[in-house]
Structure formats: structure tokens, C-alpha cells
C-alpha positions in Angstrom: 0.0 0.0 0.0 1.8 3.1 -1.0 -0.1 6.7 -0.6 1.7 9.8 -3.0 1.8 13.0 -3.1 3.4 14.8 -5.9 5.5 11.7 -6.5 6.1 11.0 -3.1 4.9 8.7 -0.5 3.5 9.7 2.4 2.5 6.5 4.2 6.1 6.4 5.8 6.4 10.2 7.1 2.7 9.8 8.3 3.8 7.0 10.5 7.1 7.9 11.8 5.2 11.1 12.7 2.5 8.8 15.0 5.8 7.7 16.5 7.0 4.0 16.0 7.0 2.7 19.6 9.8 -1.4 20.8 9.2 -4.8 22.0 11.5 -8.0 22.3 12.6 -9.9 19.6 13.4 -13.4 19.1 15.0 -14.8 16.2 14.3 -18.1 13.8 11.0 -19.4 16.0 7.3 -18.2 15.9 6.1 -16.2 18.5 3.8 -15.2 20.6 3.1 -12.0 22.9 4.5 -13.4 26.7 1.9 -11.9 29.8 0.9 -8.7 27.7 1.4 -5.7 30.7 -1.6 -4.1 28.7 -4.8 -4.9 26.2 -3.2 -3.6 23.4 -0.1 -6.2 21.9 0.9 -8.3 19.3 3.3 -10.9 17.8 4.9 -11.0 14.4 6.5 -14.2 12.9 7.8 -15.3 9.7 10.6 -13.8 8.5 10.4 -11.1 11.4 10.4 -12.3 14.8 8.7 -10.5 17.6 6.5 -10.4 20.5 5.5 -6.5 21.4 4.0 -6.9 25.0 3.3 -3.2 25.8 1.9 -1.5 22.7 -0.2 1.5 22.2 -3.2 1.9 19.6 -4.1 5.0 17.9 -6.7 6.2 15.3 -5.3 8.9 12.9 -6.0 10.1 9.5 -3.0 9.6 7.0 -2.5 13.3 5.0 -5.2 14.5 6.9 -7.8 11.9 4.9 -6.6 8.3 4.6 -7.9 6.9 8.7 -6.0 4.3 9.7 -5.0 2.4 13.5 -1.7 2.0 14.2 -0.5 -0.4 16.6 3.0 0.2 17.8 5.1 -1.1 20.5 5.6 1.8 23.6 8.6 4.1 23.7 10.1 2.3 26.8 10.0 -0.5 24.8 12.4 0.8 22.2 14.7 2.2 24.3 14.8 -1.2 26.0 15.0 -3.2 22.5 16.5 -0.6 20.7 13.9 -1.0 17.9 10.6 -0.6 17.0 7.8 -2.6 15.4 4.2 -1.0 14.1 1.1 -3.0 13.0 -0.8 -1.0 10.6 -4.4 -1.0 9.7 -6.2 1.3 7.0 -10.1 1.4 6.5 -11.5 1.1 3.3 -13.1 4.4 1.8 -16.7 3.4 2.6 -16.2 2.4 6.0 -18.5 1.7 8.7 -17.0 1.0 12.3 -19.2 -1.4 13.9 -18.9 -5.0 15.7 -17.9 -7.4 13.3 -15.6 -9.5 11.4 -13.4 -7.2 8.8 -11.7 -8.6 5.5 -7.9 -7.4 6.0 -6.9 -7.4 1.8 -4.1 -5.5 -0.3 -6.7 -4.5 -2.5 -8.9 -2.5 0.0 -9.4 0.8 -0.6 -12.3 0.6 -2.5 -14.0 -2.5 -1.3 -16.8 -1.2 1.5 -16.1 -2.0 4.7 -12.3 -3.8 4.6 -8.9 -3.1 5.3 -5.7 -2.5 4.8 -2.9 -4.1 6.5 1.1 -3.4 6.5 3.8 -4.5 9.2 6.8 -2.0 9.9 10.2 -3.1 11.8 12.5 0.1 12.2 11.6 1.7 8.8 11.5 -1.9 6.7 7.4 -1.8 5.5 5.6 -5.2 5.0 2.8 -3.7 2.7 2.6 -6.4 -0.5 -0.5 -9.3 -0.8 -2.0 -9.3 2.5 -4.5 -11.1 3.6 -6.3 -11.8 7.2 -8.9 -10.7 9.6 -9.8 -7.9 12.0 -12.8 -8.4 14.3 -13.8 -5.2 15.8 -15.4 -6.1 18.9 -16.6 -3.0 20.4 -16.6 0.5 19.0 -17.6 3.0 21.4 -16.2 5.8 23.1 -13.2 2.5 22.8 -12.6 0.3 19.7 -11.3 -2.5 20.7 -10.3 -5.3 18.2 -8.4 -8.4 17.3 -6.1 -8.4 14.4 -4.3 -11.9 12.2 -2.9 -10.9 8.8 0.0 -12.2 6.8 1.8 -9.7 4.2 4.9 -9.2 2.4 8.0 -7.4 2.1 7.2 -7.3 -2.3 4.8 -8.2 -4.9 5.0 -11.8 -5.9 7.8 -12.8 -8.4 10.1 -10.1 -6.9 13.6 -11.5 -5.4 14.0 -11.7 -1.9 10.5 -11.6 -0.9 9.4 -11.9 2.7 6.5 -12.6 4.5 5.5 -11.8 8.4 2.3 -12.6 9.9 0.9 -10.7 13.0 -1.3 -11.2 15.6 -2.9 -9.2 18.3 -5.5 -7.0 20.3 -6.0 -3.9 20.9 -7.7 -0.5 22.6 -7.6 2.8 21.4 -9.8 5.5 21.6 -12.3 6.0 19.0 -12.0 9.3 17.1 -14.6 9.6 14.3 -12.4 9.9 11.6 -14.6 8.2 8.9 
């Protein structure tokens, strides 16, 4: 998923801007977040390894238009780590936040109701072929949710291609950004 302005993408600057919070990492095994210290965490495995324990959720618009949740691990947790990790989720144009099972798809933007997904370690984006699920199961003056998507590091056929998957919950407060 790639957002341009004037030949240049924005999705990058409009996360680094939300801030791109740490967690532990654990290379060559799949894993799984360990006693989360809060409701809102996740794991990544695949060809990124990482269980983010203390995360924070937050609802944003992209470019002041695009809204989108990132899920990021906390600050303490990237000094501790020394790196950061970012689960990313962007609603469809025609969105409506309510209870339910979401499609999480590459192709989302104009597709009522689904998703977007992308991964971030330190800068490197996961953005290419995803596919999973988000259930949103409250949305309030809180959205909470459950996330599971796989994506990739390229399109398919490109060299050197990666895939992570990541799975979580989370909290943030709702802002009406739709």
C-alpha cells in the first residue's frame, strides 16, 4: 500500500510522525506475545520475529484523509529493544466501524467496509499481498479489536521476498475519523 503526493509517499512520514513505539525480539521461531502488561499487543513471525508486549493503539487520518490504527510497540519499549515494530491497519473508503468481522486485503481501498494491513520493523514496510482478519469487537467511546494478517516485504515474483504474519489486540480510543 503506498499513498503519494506529488511523486512522493506519504505513508512512511505519516507513521514515523505517530511515532514507532519497541518490544523483544526473538530470532528463527514463531512467537507469541508473553503476559501482555496491557490490552493492546501483538506478535509478528515469519521472516520477522517479535513479541510486542506493551503497545499503544491509535486512530489517525493519513495526510489528513486516509484513517487508519496504528498499533505500535511503547517508547520504553524501544529504548529497552533498541527497535521498534508497528502493525498497521487502513479502513476502506466506505467504512463503517461497527462490531464485526473485517476482510484485511491489499486490495482495500475501494472495497466497502475492509482493510488494509502493513507491518513495519525500524523503517523496513511489509505492505505487499495481505491477507487476514480484523474483528472489531466494540466501538464506542473505545474500539477495541483483534487483528491476524500475513503480508509481504514485495509483490510476488520479486527477489527476496518476505512474509510476516501478525497477531494481536488492541484499545484505542475511537475518534470519528470516517
Amino acid at each position: 500500500m503506498r499513498i503519494y503526493r506529488k511523486g512522493k509517499s506519504l505513508l512512511l512520514p505519516a507513521l514515523l510522525a505517530i511515532g514507532l513505539p519497541g518490544c523483544s525480539e526473538e530470532q528463527g521461531e514463531t512467537v507469541a506475545p508473553t503476559a501482555p502488561k496491557g490490552n493492546t499487543f501483538f506478535a509478528i513471525s515469519g521472516d520477522i520475529n517479535a513479541s510486542v508486549d506493551e503497545a499503544t493503539a491509535t486512530m489517525f487520518k493519513i495526510g489528513g484523509k486516509y484513517p487508519a490504527i496504528a498499533i505500535a510497540s511503547s517508547p520504553a519499549s524501544i529504548k529497552r529493544h533498541g527497535t521498534s515494530y508497528q502493525a498497521n491497519l487502513f479502513f476502506s473508503n466506505d467504512f463503517t466501524p461497527k462490531p464485526g468481522v473485517y476482510p484485511v486485503q491489499f486490495s482495500y481501498r475501494m472495497h466497502p467496509n475492509t482493510l488494509g494491513g502493513s507491518i513495519m520493523q525500524s523503517g523496513t514496510i511489509f505492505s505487499h499481498d495481505t491477507v487476514g482478519t480484523a474483528e472489531f469487537t466494540e466501538v464506542g467511546e473505545q474500539l477495541k479489536l483483534r487483528f491476524e494478517f500475513q503480508t509481504f516485504s514485495e509483490s510476488e515474483g520479486k527477489e527476496g521476498r518476505q512474509s510476516a504474519t501478525v497477531k494481536g489486540e488492541a484499545v484505542a480510543q475511537f475518534v470519528d475519523i470516517f
